[in-house]
TORPAFI-680969 format. One line per 3 residues: their letters; for each residue x, y, z of N, C-alpha, C. Coordinates in pm, whole numbers, plus 32768, in hexadecimal, padded with zeros to 4 digits. Atoms other than C-alpha are relative to their C-alpha. Layout:
BEGIN
A = X,Y,Z,X,Y,Z,X,Y,Z; ...
//
This chain:
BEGIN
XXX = 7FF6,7FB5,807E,1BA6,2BE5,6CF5,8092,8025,7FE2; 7F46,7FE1,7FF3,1D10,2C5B,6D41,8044,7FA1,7FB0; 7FC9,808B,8049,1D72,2B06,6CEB,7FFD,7FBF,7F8F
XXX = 7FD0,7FD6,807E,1CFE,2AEA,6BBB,801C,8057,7F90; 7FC3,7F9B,802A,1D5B,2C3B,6B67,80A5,7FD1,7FCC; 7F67,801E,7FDE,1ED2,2BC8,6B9E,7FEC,7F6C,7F79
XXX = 7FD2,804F,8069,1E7F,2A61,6AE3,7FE2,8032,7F87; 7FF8,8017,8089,1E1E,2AEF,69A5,80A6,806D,8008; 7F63,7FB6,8053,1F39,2BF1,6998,807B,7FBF,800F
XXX = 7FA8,806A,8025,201B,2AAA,69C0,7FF8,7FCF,7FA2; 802E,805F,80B9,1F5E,2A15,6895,8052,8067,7FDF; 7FE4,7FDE,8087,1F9B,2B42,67E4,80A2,8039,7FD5
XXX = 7F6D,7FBF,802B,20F8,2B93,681C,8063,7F55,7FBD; 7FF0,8067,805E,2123,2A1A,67D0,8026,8000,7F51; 8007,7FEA,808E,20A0,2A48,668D,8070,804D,7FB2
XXX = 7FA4,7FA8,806B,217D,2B69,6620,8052,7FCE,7FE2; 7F81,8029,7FB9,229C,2AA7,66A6,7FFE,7F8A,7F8F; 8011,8048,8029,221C,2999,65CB,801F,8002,7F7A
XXX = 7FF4,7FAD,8081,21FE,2A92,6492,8060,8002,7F96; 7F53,7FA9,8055,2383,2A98,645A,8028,8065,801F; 7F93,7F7F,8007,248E,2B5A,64D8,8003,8070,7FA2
XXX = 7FA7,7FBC,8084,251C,2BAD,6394,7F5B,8051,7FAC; 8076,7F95,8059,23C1,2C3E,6303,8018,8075,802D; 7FF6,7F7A,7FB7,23BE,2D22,6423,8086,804B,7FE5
XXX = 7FC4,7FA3,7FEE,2507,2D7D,6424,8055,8066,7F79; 7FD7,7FAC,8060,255B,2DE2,62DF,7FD2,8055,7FC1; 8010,7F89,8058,2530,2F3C,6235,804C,8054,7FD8
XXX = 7FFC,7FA2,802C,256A,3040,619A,804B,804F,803F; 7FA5,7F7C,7F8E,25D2,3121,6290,805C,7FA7,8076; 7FD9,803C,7FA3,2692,300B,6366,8078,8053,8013
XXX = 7F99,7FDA,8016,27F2,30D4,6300,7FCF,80C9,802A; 800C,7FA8,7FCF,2754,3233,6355,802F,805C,807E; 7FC1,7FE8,7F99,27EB,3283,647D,8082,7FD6,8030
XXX = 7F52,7FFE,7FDA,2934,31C8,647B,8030,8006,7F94; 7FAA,7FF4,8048,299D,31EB,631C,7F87,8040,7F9C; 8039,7FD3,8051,28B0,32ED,627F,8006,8015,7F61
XXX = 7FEA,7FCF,80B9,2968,3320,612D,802A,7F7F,7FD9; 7FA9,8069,802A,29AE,31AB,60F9,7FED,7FF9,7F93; 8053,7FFB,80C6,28D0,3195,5F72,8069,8039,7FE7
XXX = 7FD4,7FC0,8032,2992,32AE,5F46,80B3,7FD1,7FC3; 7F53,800C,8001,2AFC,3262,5F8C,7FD5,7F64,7FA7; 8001,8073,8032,2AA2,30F8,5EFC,7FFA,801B,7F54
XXX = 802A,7FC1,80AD,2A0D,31B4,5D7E,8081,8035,7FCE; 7FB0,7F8C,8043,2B36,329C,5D86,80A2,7F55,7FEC; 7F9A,805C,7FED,2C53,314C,5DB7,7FEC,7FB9,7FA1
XXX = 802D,8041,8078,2B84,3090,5CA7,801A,803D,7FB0; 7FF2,7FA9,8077,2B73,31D7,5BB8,808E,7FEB,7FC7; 7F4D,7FFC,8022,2D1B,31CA,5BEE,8010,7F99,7FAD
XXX = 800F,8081,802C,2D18,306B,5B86,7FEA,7FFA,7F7A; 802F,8030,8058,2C57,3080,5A75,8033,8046,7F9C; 7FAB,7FAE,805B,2D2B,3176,59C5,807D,7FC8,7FD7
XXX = 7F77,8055,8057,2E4A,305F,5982,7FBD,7F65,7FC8; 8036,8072,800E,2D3A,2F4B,5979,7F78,7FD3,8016; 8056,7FF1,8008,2C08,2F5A,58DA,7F95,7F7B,8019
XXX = 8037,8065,7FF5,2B88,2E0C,5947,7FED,8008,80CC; 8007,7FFE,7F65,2BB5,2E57,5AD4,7FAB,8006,801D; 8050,8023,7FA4,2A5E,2E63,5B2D,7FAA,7F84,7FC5
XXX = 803F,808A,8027,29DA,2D3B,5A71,8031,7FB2,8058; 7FCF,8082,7FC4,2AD9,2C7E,5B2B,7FE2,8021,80B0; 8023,7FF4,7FA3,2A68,2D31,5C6A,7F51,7FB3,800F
XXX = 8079,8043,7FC8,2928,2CAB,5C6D,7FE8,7F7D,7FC0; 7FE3,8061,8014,2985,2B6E,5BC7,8021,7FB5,80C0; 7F97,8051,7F74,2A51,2B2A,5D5D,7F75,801E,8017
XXX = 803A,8026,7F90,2928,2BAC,5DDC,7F5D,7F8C,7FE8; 806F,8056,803C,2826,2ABB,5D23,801B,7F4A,803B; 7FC5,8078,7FBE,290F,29A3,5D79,802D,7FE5,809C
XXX = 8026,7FF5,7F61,2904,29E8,5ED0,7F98,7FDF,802F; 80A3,8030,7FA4,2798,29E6,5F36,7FE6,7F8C,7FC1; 803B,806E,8007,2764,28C3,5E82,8087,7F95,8039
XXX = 7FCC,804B,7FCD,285F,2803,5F47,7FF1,8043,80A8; 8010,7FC5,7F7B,2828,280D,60C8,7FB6,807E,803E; 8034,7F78,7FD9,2747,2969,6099,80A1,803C,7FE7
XXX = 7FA6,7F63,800E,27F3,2AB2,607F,806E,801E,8076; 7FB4,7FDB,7FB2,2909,2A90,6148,8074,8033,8019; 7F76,7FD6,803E,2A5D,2AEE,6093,803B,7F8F,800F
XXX = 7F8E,8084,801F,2AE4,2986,609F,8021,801A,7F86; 7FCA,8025,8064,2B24,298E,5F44,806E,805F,7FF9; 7F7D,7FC1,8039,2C2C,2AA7,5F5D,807A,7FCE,805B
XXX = 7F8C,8045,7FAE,2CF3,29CD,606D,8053,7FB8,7F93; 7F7D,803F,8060,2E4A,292B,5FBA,800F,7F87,8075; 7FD7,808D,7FF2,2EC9,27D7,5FF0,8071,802A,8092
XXX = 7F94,7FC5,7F72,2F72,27CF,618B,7FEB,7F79,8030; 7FE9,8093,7FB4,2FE6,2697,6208,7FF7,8021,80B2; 8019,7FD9,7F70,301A,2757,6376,7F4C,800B,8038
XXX = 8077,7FDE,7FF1,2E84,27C8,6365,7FB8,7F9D,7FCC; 8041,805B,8031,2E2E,2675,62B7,7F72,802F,7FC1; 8040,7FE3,8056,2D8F,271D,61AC,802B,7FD4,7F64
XXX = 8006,803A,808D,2D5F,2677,6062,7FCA,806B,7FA1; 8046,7F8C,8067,2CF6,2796,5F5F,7FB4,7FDB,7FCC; 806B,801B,8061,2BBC,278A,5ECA,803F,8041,7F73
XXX = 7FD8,7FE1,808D,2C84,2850,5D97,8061,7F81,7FAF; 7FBF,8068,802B,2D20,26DE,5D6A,7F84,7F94,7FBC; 806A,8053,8042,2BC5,2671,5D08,7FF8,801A,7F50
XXX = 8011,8004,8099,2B76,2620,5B69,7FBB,808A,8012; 8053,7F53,8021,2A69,274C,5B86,804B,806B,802B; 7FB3,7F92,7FF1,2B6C,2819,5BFD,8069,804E,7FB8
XXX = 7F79,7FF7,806B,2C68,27DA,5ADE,800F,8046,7FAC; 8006,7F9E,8027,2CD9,290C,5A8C,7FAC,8084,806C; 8047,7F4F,7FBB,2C43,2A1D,5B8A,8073,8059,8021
XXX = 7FA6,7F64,7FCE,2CDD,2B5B,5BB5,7FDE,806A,8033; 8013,7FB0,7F8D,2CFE,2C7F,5C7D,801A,8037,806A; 7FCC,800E,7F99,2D76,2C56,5D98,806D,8061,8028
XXX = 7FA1,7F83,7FC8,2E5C,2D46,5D86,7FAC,80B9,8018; 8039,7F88,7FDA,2D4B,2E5F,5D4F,7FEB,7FF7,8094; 8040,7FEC,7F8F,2C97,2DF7,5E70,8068,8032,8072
XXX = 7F86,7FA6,7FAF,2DEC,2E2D,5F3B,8018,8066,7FEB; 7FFC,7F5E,7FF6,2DE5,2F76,5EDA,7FA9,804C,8031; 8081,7FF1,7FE3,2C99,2FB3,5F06,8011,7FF1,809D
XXX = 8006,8008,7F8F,2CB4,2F2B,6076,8067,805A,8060; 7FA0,7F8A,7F7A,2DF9,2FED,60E2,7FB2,8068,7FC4; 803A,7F73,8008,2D2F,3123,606C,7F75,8001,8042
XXX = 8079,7FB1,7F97,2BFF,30E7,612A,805A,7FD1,80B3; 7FA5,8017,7FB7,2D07,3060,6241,8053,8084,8052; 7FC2,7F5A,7FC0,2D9F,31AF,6242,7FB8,806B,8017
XXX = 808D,7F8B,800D,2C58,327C,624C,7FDF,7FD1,809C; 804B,807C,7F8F,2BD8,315C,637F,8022,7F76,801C; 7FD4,8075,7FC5,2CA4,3083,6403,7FCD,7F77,802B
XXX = 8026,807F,7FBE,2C2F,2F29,6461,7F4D,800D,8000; 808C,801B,7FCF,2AA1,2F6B,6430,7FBC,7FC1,7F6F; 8057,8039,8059,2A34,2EF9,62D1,804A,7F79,7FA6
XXX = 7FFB,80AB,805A,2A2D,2DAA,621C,804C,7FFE,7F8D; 7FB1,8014,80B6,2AEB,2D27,6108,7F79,7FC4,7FC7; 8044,803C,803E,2986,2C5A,60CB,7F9D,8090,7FC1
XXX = 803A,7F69,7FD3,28EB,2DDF,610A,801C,8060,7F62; 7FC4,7FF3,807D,29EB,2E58,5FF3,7FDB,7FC4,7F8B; 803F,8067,8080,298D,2D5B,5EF7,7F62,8020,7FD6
XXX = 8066,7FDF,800E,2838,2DC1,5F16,8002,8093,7FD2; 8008,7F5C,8026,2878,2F37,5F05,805F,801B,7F69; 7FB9,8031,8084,295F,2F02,5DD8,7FBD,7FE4,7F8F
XXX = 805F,8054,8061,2863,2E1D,5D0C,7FB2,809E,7FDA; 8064,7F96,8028,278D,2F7E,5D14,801C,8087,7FC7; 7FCC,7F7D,802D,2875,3077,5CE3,805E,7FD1,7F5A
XXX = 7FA9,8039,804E,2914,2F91,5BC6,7FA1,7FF9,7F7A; 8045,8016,8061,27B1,2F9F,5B06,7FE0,80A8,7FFE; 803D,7F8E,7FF8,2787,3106,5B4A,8055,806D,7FA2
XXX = 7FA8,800C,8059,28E2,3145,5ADC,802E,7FCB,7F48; 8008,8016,8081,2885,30B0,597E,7F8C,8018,7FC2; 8082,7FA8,805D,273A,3188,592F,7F9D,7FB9,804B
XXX = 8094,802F,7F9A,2647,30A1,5A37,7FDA,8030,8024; 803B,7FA9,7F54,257C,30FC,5B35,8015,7FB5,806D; 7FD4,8025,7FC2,25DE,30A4,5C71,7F58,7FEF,8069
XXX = 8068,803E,7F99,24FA,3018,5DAF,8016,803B,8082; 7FD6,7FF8,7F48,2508,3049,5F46,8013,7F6B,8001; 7F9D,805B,7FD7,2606,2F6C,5F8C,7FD3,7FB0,80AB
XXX = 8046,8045,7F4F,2585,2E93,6118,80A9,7FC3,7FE8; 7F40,7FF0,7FC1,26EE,2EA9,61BB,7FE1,7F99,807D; 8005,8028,7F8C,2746,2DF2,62F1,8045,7F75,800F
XXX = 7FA8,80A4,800C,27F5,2C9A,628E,8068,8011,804F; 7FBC,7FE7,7FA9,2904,2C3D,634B,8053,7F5E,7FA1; 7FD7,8048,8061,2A32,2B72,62AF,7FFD,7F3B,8064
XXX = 801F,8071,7FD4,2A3E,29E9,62DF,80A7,7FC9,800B; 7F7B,801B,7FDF,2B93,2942,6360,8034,7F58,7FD7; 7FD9,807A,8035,2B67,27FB,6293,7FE1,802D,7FA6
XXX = 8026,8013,807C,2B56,27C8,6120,7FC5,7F83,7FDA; 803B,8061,8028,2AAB,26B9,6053,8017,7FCA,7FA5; 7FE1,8002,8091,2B4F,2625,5F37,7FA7,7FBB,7FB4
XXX = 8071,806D,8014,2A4E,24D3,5F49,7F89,8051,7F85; 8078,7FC0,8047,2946,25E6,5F06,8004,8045,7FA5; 7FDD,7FA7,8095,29C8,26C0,5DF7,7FF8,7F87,7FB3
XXX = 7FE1,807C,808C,2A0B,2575,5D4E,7F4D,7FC1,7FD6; 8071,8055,8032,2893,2502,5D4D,7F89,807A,8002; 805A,7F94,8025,27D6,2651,5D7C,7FFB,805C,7F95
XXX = 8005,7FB9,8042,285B,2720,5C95,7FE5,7FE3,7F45; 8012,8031,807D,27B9,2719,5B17,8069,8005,7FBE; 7F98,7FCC,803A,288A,2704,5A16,7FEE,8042,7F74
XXX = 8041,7F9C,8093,2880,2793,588B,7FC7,7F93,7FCD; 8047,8073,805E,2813,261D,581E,7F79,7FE7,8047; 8074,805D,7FB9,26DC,2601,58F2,7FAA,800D,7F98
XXX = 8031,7FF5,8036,25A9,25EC,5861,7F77,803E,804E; 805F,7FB6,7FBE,2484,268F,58D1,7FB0,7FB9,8087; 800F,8045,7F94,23DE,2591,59AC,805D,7FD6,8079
XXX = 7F7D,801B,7F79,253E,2565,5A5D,7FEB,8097,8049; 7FFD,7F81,7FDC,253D,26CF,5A87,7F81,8021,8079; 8057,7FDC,7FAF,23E3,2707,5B05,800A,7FA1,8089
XXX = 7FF0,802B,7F88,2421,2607,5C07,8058,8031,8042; 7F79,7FD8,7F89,2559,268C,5C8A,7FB8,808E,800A; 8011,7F6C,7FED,24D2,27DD,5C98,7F69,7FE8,8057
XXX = 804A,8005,7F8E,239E,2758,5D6D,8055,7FE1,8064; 7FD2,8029,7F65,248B,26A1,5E60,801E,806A,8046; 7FE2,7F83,7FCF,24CF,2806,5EB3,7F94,805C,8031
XXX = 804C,7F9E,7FDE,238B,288B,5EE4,7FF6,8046,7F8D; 7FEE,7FBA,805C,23BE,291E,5D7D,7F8E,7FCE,7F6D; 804A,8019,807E,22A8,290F,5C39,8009,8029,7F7D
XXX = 8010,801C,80A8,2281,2910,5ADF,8014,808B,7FEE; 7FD7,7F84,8009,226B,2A75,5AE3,8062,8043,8043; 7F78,7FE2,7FBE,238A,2AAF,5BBA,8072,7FCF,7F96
XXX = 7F9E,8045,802D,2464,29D4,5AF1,8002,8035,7F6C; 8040,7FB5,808A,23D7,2A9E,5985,806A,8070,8049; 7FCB,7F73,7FCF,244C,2BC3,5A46,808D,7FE3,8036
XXX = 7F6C,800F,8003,259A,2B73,5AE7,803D,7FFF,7FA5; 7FB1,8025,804A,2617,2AC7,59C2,8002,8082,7FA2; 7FE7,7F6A,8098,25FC,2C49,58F6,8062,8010,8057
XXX = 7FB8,7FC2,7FBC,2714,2C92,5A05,8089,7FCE,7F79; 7F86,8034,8067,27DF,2BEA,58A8,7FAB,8054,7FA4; 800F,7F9B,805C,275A,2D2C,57E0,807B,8052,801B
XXX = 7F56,7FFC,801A,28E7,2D7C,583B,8053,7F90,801A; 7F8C,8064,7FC4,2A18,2CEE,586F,8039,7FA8,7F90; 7F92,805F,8073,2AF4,2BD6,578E,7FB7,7F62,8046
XXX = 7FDE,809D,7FC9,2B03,2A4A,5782,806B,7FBF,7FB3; 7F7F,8056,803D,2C11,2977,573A,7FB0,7F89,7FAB; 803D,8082,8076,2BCE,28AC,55ED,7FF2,7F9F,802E
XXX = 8021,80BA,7FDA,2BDF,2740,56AE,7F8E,7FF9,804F; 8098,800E,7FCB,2A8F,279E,5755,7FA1,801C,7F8E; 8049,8034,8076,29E9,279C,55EF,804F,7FD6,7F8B
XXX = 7FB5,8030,804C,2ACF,2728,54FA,7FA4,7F95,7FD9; 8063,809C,800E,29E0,25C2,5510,7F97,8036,7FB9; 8067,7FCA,804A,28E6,26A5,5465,801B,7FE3,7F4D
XXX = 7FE4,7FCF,807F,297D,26E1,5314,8030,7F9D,7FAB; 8005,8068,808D,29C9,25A4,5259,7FE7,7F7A,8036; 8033,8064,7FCA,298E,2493,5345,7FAA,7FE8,808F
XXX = 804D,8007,7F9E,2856,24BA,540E,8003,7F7D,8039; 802B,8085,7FC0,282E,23A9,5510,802D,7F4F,7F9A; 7FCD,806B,8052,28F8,22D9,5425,7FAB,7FC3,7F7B
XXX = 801F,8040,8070,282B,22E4,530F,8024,802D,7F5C; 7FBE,7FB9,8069,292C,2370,521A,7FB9,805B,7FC4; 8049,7FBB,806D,286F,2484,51B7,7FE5,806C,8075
XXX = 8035,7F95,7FB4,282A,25FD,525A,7FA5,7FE6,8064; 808C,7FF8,7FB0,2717,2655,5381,7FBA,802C,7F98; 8063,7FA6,804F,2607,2685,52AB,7FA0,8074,8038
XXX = 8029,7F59,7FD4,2588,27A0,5386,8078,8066,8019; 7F7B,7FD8,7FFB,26C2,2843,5340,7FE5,803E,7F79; 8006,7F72,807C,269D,2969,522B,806C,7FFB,7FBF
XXX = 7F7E,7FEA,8030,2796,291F,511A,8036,8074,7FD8; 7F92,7F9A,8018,280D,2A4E,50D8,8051,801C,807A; 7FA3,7FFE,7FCB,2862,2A6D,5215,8033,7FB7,803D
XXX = 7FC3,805C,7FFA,28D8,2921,5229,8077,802F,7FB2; 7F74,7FCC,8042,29F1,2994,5136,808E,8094,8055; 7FB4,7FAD,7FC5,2A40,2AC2,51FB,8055,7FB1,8090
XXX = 7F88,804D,7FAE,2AA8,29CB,5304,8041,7F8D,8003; 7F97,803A,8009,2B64,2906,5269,808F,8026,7FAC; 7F9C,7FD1,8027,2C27,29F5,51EF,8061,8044,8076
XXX = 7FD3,7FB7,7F81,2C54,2A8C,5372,803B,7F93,800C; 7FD7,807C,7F9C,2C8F,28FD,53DC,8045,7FB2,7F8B; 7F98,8077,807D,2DB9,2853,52CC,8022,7F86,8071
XXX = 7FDA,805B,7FC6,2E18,2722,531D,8080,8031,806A; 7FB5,7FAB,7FD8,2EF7,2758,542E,7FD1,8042,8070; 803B,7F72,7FB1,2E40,286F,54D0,7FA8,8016,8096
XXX = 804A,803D,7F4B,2D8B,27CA,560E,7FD6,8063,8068; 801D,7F87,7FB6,2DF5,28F9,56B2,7FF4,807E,7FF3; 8031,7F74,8061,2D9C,29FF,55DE,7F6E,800E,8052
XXX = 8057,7FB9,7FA5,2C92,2AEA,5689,7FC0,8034,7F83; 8068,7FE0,8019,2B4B,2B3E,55E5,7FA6,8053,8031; 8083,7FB5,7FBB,2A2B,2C54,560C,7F99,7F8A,801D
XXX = 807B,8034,800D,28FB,2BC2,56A5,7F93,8052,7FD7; 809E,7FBF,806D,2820,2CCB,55F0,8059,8032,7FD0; 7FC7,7FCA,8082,289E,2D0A,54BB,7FE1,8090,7FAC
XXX = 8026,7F88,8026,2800,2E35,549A,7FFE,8096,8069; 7FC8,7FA4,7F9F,2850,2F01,55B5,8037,7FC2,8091; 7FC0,8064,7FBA,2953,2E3F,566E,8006,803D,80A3
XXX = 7FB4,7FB6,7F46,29BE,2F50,57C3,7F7A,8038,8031; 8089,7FA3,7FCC,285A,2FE0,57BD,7FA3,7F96,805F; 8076,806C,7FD7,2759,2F36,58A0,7F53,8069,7FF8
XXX = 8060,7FEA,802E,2611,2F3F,57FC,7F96,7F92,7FD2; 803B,8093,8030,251C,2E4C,576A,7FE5,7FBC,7F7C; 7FED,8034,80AA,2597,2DFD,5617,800F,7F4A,801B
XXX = 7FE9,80A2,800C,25F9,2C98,56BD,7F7A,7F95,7FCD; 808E,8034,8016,2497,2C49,56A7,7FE2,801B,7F73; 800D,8020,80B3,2487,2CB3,5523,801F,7FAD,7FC3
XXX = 7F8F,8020,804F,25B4,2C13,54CC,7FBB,7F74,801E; 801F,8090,7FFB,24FC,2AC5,556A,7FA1,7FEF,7FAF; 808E,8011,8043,23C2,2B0A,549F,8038,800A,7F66
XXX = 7FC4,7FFD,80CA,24D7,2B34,5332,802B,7F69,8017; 7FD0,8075,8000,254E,29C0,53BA,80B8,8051,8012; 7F6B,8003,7FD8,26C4,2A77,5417,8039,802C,80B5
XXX = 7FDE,7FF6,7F91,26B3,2A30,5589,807C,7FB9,8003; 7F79,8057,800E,282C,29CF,55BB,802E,7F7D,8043; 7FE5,8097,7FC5,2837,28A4,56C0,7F6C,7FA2,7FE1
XXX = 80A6,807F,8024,2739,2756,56A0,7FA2,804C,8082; 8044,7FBE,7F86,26C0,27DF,581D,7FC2,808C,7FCC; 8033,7FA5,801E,266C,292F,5780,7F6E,7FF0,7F77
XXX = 8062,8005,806A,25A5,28CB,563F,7FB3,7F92,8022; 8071,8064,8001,24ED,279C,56CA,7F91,806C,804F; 809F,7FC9,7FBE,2406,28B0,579C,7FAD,804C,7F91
XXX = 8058,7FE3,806F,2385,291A,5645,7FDB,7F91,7F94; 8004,8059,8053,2385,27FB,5574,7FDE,7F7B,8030; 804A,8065,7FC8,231A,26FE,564F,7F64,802D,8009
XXX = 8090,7FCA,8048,21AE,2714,55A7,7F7B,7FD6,807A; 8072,8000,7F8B,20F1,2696,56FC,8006,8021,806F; 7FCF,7FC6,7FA6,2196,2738,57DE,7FE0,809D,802A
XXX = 806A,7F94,7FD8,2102,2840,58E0,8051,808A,7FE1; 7F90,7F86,8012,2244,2908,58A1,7FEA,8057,7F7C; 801C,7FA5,8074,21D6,2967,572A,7FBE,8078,8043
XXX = 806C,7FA5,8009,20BB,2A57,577D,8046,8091,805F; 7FC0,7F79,7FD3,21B4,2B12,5862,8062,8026,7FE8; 7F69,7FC6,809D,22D0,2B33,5750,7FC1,8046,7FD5
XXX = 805C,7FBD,8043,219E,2BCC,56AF,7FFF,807D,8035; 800A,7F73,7FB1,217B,2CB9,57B3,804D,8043,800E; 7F71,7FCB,7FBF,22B6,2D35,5809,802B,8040,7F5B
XXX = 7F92,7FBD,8083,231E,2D73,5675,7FA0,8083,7FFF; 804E,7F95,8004,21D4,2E2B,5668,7FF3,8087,804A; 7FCC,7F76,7FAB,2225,2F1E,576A,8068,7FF3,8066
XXX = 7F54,7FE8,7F86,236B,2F89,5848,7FE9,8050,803E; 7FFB,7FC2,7F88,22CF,3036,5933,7FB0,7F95,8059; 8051,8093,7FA0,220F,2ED2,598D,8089,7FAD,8036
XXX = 7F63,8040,7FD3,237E,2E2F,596C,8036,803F,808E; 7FA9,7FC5,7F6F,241B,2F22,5A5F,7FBB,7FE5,805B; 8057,802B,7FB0,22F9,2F14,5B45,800D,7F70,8023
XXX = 8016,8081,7FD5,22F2,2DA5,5B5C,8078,7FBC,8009; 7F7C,8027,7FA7,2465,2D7C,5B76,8015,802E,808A; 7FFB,7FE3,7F66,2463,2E57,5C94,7FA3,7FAB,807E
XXX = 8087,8046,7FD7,2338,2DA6,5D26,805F,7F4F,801C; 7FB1,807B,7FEB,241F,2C3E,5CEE,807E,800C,802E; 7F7D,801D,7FBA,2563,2CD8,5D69,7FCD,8007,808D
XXX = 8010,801C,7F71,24CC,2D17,5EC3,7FCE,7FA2,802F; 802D,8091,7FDD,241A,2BD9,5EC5,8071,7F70,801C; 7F87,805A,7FFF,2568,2B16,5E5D,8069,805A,8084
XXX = 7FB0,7FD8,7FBF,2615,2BFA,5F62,7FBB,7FE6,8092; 8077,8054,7F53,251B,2B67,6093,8028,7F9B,8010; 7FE4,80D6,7FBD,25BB,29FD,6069,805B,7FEC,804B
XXX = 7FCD,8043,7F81,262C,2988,61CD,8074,8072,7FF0; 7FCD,7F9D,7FC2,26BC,2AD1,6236,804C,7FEB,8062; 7FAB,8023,7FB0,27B5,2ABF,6345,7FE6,80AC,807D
XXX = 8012,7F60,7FBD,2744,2BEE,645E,8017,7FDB,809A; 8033,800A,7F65,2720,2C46,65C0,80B8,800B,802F; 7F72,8057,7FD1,2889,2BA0,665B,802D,7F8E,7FA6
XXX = 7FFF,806D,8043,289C,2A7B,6562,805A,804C,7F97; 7F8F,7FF6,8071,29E3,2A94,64A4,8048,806A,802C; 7FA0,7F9E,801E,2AB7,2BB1,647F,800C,8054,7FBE
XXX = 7FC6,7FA6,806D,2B25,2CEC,63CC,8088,7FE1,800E; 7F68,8012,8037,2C5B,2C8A,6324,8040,8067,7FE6; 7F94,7F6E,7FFE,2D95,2D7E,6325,801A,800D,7F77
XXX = 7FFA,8024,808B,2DCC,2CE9,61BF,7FE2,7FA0,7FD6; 8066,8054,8044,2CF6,2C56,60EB,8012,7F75,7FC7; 7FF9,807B,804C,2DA4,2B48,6055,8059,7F88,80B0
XXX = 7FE2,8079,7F6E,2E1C,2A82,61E2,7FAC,8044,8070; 8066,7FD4,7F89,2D52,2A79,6326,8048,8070,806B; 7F9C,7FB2,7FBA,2DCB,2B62,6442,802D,7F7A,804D
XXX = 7FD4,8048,7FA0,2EAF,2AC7,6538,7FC9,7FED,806D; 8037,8024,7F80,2E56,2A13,6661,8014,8035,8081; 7FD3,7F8B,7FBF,2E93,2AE6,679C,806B,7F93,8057
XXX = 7FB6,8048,7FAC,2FD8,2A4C,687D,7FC8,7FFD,8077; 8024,8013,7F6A,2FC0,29AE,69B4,8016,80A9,8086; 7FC1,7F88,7FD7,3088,2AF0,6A25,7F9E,80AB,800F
XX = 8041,7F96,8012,2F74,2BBF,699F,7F61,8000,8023; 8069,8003,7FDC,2E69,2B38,6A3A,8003,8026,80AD
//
């Protein structure tokens, strides 16, 4: 009896073992005991921020969107180009063209750095950021599952073929957002995370007089406010910066989802999840305009889901000293 007393509790510690690390080890309270006020010091470094630059947390959870979907949530994407660390930047990828930031998050990190030295993530940060960055613009915020640990390669390959871009179309989209473990209603819901923030006219410009080359507007494109942007985007203007909700650009709320149901969602990727007429994505554009306390709810609900992809815990990787290069390797001297 002893004996198989002992074999099942091999099965079953098997099993757990089997379960996933990273389920187990991430929560909520992982930072409780070695860096109790990290949210805090992280909300108050963002708040600074956002008082010279009202776009800083769009673009914070822009890095961290483009993170988990390359390699999981690991902070590769805030590594820079290092010929010594034979790191290729994933911010050298097309979907990257144009990210910014990088300098908050360095602020952000020497201030939880100087609170707690060497114990929390730059991938950790990115996550706690994304929440205090929607909370910070009238959201509601979530319980954050802490515990990532940073990664000491980047991926440029994969930014270049994982990440969507503003021309997809909905079926591109929903596939890339399964290869992730990610659905139709996840991808409804993320994409309101563009109810703030700007875009640079050359990610819709192709909208407004020569759709898909057929000399002539998107016809799910609302002329009036087809005019309003082409008065933002003159010839010329490529890099002229645009609201993506035109109606309450710094606020995060769920007008993005109106504005898709007037036809003035601003990229092709944003208005094909309403206007693509067989698509599972309508019915939850529907939902989301109809109420914003379903929106918030079910963003929070898809940021911790998108913040579960291939986690990095346990010993696996590193906490980086700074966020944008790996730490150094330890000398022979110092071993």
């Amino acid at each position: 009896m002893a004996f198989y007393k002992a074999l099942a509790f091999i099965l079953l510690a098997a099993m757990l073992m089997a379960a996933g690390p990273a389920a187990a080890q991430l929560s909520p309270t992982f930072y409780d005991a070695t860096c109790p006020d990290v949210a805090t010091i992280v909300s108050n470094a963002l708040a600074q921020a956002l008082q010279t630059d009202a776009r800083a947390g769009a673009k914070l959870i822009r890095f961290h969107f483009h993170d988990c979907f390359v390699n999981g949530c690991d902070g590769s994407v805030l590594l820079e180009d290092s010929v010594a660390d034979g790191i290729d930047s994933e911010q050298n990828a097309p979907g990257n063209q144009g990210i910014q930031g990088q300098d908050i998050v360095a602020n952000i990190k020497t201030a939880v750095e100087n609170a707690c030295p060497g114990v929390v993530s730059c991938a950790d940060i990115l996550a706690i950021a994304s929440n205090a960055s929607v909370v910070l613009a009238g959201g509601e915020g979530w319980e954050v599952p802490l515990g990532r640990r940073d990664s000491r390669i980047a991926n440029r390959s994969g930014a270049e073929s994982n990440l969507p871009s503003p021309f997809e179309g909905v079926a591109n989209l929903t596939a890339m957002f399964a290869n992730v473990g990610l659905d139709s209603t996840d991808l409804v819901a993320l994409s309101g995370a563009h109810t703030f923030g700007r875009s640079r006219c050359r990610f819709f410009s192709g909208r407004l007089n020569n759709f898909n080359g057929t000399q002539s507007p998107d016809p799910t494109l609302d002329p009036t406010y087809r005019d309003v942007l082409l008065e933002a985007c003159p010839q010329g203007g490529d890099d002229n910066r645009v609201n993506l909700d035109p109606t309450t650009p710094d606020q995060f709320d769920n007008n993005y989802f109106t504005n898709l149901q007037a036809q003035r969602g601003l990229l092709t990727s944003d208005q094909v999840l309403f206007s693509t007429a067989t698509a599972a994505t309508v019915d939850v554009v529907n939902r989301f305009a109809g109420s914003q306390a379903e929106f918030f709810a079910g963003f929070g609900a898809s940021m911790v889901k998108m913040g579960n992809i291939g986690p990095k815990t346990g010993t696996d990787g590193e906490i980086r000293l700074t966020c944008s290069t790996v730490n150094p390797l330890p000398s022979v001297a110092d071993m």
